[in-house]
Backbone bond lengths (Angstrom), bond angles and torsions (degrees), N, CA, C in turn:
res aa  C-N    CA-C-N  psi(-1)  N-CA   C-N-CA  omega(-1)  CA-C   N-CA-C  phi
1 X - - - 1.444 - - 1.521 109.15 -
2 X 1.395 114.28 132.81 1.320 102.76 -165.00 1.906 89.10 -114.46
3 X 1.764 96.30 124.35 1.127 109.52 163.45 1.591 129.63 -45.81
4 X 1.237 123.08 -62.51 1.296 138.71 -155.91 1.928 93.64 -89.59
5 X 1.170 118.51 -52.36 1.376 99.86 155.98 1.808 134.91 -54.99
6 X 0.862 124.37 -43.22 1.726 111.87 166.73 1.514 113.95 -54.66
7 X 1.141 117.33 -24.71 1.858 107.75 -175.15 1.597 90.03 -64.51
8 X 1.420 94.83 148.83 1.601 113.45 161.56 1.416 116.82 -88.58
9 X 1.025 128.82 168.55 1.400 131.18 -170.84 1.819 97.23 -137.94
10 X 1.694 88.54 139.91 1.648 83.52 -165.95 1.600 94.70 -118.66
11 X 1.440 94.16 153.57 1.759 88.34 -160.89 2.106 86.52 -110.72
12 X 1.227 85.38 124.94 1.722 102.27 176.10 2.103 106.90 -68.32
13 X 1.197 77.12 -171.02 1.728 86.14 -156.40 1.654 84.58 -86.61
14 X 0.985 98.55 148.65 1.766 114.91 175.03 1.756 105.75 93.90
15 X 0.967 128.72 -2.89 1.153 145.61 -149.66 1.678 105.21 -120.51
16 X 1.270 113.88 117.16 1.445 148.11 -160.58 0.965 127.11 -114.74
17 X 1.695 133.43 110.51 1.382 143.96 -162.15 1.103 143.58 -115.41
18 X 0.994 131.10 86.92 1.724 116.57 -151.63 1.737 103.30 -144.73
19 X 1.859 109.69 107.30 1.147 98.67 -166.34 1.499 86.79 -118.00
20 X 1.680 115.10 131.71 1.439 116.58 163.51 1.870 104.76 -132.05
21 X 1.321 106.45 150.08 1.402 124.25 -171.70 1.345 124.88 16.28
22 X 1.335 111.61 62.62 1.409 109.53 -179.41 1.535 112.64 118.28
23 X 1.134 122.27 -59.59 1.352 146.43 179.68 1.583 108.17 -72.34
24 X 1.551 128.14 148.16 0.825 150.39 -141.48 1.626 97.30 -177.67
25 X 1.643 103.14 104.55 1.553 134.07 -177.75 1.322 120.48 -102.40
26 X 1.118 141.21 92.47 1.353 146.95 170.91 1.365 132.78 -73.92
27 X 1.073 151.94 98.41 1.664 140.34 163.20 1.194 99.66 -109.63
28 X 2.037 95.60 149.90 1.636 117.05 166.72 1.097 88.12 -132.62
29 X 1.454 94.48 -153.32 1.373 120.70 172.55 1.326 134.66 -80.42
30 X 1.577 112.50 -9.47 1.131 130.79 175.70 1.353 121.45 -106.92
31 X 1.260 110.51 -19.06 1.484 125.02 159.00 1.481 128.28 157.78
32 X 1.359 128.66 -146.56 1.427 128.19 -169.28 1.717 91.66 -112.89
33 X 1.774 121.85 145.13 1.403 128.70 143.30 1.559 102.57 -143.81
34 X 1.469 97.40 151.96 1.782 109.13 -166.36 1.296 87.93 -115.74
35 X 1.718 134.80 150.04 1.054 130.14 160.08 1.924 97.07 -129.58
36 X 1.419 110.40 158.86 1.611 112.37 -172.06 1.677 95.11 -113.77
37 X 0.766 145.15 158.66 1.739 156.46 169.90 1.072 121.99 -146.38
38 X 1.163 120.43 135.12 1.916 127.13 -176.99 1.780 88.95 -145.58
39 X 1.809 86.01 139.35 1.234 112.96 165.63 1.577 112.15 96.68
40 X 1.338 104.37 -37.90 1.520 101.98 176.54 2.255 105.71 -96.94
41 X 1.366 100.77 -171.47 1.140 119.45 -166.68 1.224 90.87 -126.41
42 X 1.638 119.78 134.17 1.873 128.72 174.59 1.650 89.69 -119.85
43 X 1.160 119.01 143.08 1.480 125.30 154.78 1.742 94.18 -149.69
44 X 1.695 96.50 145.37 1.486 123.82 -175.01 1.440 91.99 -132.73
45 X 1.751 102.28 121.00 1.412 122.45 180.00 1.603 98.97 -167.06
46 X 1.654 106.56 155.99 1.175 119.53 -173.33 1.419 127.02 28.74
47 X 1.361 116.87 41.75 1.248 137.63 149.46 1.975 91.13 95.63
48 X 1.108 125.46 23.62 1.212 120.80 167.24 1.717 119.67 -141.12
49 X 1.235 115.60 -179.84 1.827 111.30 -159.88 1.783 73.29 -132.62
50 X 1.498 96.09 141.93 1.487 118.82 171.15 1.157 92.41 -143.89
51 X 1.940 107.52 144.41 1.687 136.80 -169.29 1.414 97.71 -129.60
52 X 1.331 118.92 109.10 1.409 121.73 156.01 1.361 115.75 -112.97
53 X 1.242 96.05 167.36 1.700 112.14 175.21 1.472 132.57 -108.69
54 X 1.241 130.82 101.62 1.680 149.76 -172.10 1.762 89.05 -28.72
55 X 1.398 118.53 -89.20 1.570 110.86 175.54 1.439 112.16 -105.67
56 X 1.961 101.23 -140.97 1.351 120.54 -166.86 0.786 111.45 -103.35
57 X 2.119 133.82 -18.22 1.546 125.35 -152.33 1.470 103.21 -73.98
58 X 1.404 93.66 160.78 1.771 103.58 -165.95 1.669 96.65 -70.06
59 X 1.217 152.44 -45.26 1.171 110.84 160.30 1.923 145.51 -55.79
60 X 1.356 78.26 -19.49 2.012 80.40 178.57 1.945 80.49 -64.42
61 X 0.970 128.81 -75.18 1.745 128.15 -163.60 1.278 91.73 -54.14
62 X 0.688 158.90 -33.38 2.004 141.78 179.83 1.498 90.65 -73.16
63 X 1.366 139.19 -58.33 1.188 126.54 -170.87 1.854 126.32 -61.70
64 X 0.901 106.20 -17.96 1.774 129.92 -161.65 1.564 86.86 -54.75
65 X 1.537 99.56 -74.81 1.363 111.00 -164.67 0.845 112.49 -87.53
66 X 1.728 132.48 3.83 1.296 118.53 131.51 1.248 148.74 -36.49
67 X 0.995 103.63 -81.96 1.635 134.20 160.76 1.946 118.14 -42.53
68 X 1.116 102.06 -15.70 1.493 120.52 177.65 1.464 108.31 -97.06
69 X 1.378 125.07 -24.91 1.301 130.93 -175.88 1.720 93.48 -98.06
70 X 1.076 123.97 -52.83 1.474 128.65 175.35 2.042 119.62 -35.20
71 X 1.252 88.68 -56.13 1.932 118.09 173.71 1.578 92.81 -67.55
72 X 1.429 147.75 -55.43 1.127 133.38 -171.81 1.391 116.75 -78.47
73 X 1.567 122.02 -42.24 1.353 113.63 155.62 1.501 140.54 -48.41
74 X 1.579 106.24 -20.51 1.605 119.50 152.72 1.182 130.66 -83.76
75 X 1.476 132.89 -8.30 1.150 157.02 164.78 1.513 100.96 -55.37
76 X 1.183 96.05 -69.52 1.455 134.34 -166.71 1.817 113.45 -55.36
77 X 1.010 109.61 -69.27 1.431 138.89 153.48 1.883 103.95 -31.59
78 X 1.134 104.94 -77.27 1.784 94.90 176.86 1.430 126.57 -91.91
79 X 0.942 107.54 51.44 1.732 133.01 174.83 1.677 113.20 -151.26
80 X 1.381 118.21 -23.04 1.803 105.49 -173.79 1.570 83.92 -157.55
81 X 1.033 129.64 -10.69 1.585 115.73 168.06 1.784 112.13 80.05
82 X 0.803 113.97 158.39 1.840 123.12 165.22 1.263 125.33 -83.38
83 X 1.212 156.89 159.62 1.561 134.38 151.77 1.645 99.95 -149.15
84 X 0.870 138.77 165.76 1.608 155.15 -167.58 1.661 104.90 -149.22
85 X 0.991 109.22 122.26 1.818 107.87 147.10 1.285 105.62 -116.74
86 X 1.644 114.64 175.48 1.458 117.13 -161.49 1.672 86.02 -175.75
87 X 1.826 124.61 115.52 0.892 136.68 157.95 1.540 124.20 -76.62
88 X 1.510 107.86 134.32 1.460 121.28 177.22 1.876 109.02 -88.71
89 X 1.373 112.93 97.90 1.244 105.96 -158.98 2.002 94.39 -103.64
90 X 1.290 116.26 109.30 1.574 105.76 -175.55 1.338 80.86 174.74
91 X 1.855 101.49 158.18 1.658 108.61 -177.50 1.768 89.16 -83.84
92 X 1.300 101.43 160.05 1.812 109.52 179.83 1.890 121.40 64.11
93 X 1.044 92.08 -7.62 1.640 100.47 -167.19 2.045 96.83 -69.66
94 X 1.649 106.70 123.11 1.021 99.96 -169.93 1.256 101.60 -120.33
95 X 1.494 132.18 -166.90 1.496 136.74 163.72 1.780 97.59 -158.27
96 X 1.744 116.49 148.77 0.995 105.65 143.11 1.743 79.40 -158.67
97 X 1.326 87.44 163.33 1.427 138.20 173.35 1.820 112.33 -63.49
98 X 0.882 147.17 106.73 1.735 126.87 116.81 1.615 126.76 -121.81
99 X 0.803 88.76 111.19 1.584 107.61 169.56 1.689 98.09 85.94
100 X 0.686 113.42 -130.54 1.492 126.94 175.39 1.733 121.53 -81.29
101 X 1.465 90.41 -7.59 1.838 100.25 175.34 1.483 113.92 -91.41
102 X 1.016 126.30 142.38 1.605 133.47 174.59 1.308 102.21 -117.89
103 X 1.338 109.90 116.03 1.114 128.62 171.91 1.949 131.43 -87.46
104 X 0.762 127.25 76.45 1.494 132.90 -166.37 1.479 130.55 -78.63
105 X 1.227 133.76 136.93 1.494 123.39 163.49 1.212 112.75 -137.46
106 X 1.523 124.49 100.97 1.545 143.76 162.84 0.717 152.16 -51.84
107 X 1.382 120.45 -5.74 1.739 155.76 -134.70 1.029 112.69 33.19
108 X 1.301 119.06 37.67 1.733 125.40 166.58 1.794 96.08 -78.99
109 X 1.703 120.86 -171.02 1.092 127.88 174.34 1.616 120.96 -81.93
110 X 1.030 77.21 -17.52 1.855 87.01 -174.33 1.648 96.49 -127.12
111 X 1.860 104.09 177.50 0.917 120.42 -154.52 2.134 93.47 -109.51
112 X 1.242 113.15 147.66 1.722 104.16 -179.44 1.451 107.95 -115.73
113 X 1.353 110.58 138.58 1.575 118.52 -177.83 1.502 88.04 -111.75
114 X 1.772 106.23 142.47 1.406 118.01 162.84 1.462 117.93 -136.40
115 X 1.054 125.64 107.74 1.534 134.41 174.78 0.746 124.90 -47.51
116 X 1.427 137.18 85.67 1.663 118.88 -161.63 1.535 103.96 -102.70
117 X 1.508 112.02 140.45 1.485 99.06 -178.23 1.737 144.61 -62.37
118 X 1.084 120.37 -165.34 1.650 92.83 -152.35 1.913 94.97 -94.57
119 X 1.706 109.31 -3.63 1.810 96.33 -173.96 1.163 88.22 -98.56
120 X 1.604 140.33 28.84 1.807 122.27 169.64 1.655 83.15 -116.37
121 X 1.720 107.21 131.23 1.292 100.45 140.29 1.483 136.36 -88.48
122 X 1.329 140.58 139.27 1.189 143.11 144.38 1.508 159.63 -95.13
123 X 1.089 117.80 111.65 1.608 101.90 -166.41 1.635 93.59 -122.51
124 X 1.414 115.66 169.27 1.385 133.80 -171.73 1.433 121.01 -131.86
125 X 0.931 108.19 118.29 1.706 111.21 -169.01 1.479 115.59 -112.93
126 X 1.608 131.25 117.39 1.533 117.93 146.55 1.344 128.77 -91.68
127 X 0.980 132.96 126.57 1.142 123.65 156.94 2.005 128.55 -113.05
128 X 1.222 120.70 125.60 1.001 125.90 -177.61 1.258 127.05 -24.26
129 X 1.573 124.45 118.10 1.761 124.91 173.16 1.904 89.80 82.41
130 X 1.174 143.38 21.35 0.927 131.16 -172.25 1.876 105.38 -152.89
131 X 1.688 145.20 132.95 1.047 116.05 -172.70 1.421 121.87 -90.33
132 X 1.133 112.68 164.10 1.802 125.39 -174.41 1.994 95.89 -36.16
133 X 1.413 107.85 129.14 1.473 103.14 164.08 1.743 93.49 -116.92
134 X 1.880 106.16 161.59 1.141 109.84 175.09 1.502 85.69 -139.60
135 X 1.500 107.36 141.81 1.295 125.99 -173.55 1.602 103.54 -113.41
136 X 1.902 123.06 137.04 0.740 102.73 -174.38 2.014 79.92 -120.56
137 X 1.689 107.73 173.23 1.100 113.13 179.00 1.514 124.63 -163.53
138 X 1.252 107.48 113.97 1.525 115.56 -166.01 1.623 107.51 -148.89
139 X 1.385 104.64 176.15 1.341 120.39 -166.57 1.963 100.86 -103.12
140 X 1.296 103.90 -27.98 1.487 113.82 -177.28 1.494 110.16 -92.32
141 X 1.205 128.08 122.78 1.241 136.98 -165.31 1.708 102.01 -77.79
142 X 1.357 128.53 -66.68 0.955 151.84 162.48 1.481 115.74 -25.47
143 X 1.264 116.20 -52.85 1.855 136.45 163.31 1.599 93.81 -61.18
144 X 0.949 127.89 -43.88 1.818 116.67 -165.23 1.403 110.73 -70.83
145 X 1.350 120.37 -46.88 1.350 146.06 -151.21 1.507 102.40 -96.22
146 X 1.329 120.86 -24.72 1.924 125.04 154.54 1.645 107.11 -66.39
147 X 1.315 106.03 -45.11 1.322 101.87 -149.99 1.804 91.04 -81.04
148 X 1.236 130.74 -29.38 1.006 151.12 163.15 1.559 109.46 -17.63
149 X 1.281 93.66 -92.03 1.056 130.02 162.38 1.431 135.04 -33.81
150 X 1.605 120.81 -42.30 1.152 130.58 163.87 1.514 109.38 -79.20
151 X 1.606 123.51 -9.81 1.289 128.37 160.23 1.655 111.85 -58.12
152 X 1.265 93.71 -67.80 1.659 100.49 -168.11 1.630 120.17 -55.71
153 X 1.945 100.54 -26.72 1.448 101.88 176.68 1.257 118.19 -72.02
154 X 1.217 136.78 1.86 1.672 147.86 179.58 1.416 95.15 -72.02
155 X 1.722 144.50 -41.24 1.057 127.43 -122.42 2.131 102.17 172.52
156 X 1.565 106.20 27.58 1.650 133.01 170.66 1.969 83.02 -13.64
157 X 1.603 120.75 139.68 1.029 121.24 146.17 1.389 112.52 -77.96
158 X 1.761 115.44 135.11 1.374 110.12 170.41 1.612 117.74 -105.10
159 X 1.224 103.02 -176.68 1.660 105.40 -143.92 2.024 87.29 -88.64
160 X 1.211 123.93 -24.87 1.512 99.99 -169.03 1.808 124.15 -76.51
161 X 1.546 98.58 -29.17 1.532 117.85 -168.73 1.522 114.08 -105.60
162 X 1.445 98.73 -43.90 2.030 109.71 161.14 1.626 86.58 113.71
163 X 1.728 111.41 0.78 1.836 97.61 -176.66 0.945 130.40 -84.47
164 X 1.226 126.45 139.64 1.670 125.34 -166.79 1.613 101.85 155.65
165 X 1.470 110.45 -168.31 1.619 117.53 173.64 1.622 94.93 -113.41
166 X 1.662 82.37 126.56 2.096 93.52 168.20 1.664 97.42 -142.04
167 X 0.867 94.59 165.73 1.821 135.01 176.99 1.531 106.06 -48.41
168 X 1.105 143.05 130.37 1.620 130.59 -166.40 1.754 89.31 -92.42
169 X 1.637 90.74 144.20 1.708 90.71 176.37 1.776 108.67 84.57
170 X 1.498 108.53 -15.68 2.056 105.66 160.16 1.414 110.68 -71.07
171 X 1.508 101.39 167.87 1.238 111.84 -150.44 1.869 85.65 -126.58
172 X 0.980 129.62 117.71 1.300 107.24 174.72 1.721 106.70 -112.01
173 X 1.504 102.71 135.92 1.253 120.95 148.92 1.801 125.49 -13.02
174 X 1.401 135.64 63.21 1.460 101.27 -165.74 1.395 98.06 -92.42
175 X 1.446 123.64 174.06 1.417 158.26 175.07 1.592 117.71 -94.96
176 X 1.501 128.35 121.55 1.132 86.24 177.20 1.868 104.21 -109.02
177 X 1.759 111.66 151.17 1.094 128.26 -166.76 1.800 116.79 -46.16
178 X 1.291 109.34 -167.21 1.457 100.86 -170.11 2.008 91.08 -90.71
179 X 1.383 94.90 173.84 1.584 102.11 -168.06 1.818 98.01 -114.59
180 X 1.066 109.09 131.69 1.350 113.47 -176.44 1.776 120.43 -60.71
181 X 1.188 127.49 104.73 1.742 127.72 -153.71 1.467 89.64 -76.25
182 X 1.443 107.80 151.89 1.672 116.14 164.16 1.608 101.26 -148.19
């Protein structure tokens, strides 16, 4: 029995439904996401979305609560949106913004350009005594959490110094260093 698949999902006001053959169409106010589904059953009635499952095989049940978490993260997404920040913790470590380019410096030798696509917004902030944050912001959960992600892999925080790019509000693991022998 899959927990997270039987909950219903209730679709808030502004929020737009339209499921034909497979596919599952969303609008808010923040914008349009389409999701596709096989194997399960979507019905939208009395102001909520219910996901069932045709049978028992262990993929129809791996999919249930898939596909139920998928439909609520688009729900979700075009009504209150996603957002990420992610601190640049290192002396010199910079970020700025233009246009859709992110511009970075890591204390590598060179300088890193990252393209971020055009449905995440981004902007980059320093503020003094405090390190560079970069905010990411989108309606697609899935799009945030790549782009995220391919941020932090430029530059892994490591466990002795805390430097690197992490998640604002992580907790990192530290190590402590070697001890001087006498």
């Amino acid at each position: 029995m899959s927990r997270i698949g039987n909950n219903p999902i209730a679709i808030p006001a502004g929020v737009e439904v339209k499921i034909n053959n497979g596919e599952i169409t969303v609008k808010g106010p923040k914008g349009e996401l389409t999701q596709s589904f096989d194997l399960v059953e979507v019905s939208a009635e009395d102001g909520q979305i219910t996901v069932s499952r045709n049978g028992e095989s262990k993929e129809e049940k791996a999919k249930h609560g898939l596909y139920r978490s998928l439909i609520s993260n688009c729900i979700e997404g075009v009504s209150n949106g996603f957002k990420t920040e992610q601190e640049l913790v290192g002396v010199g470590y910079r970020a700025t913004v233009t246009g859709q380019l992110l511009e970075l410096n890591l204390g590598y030798s060179h300088t890193i350009f990252m393209q971020i696509p055009s449905e995440v917004k981004v902007t980059a902030e320093a503020v003094k005594g405090k390190p560079p944050l970069v905010t990411f912001e989108s309606i697609n959960k899935q799009l945030i959490g790549q782009v995220a992600a391919k941020l932090r892999s430029l530059r892994p925080p490591e466990p002795y110094k805390g430097k690197g790019i992490k998640f604002k509000g992580e907790v990192l693991r530290r190590k402590a260093g070697k001890t001087a022998a006498k």
